[in-house]
N, C-alpha and C positions, 0 to 999 in steps of 0.2 A: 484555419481551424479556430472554434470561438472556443470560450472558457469553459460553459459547460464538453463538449465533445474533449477536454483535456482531462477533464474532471472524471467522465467516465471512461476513459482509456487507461489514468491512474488506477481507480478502483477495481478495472477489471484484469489490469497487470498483478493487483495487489490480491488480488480473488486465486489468484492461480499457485501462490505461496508466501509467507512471510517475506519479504521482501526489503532490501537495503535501499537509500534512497538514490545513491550512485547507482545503483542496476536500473531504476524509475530512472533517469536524467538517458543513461546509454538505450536501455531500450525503445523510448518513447522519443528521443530527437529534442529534447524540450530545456530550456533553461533549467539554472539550478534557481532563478527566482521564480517561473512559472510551476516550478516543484513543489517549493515550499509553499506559495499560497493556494497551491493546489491541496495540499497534505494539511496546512491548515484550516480550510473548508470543512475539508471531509472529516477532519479530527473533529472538529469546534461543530457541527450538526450528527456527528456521532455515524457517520457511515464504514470509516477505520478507528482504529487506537494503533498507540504507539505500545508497542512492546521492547523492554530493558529488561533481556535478562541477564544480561552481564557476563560472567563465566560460565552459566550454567543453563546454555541452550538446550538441554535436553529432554528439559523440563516442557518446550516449546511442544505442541500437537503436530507440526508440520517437521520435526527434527531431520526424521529419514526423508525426507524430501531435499531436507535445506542444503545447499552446497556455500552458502554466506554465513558462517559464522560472527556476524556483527553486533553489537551492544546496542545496537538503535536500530531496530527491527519495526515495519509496518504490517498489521493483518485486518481482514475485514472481519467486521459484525455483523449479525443477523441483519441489522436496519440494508447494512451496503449491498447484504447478497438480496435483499429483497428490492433493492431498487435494483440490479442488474435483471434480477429475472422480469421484471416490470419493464425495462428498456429492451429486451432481445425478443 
């Protein structure tokens, strides 16, 4: 599997809900260093942001979704969903 095909299995993992980066590492098979330069890509060209909300997830759009209550939260942006619908 090359970097891009990692890049968009992250993004479209991340597409489906806020998401922790331990759940990115179990459900995708993939290192935790192939994660983070993964997550750093798509952060640094603006396809995810990182979402901190600390104590107060409910604040988050995907809340009744989330079953991870985590402080370091990933979600996509406009740009990432527009490259997904672009790549399917």
């Amino acid at each position: 599997m090359n970097n891009q095909d990692i890049l968009l299995r992250i993004l479209k993992l991340i597409n489906s809900r806020c998401i922790d980066p331990y759940t990115i590492i179990d459900k995708l098979k993939i290192s935790k260093e192939e994660l983070d330069t993964g997550l750093t890509i798509l952060e640094t060209h603006g396809y995810i942001e990182k979402v901190n909300y600390r104590n107060d997830c409910r604040t988050c759009p995907a809340y009744s979704k989330c079953d991870i209550k985590s402080p370091n939260l990933y979600r996509i942006t406009e740009k990432g969903l527009r490259l997904i619908m672009r790549e399917t």
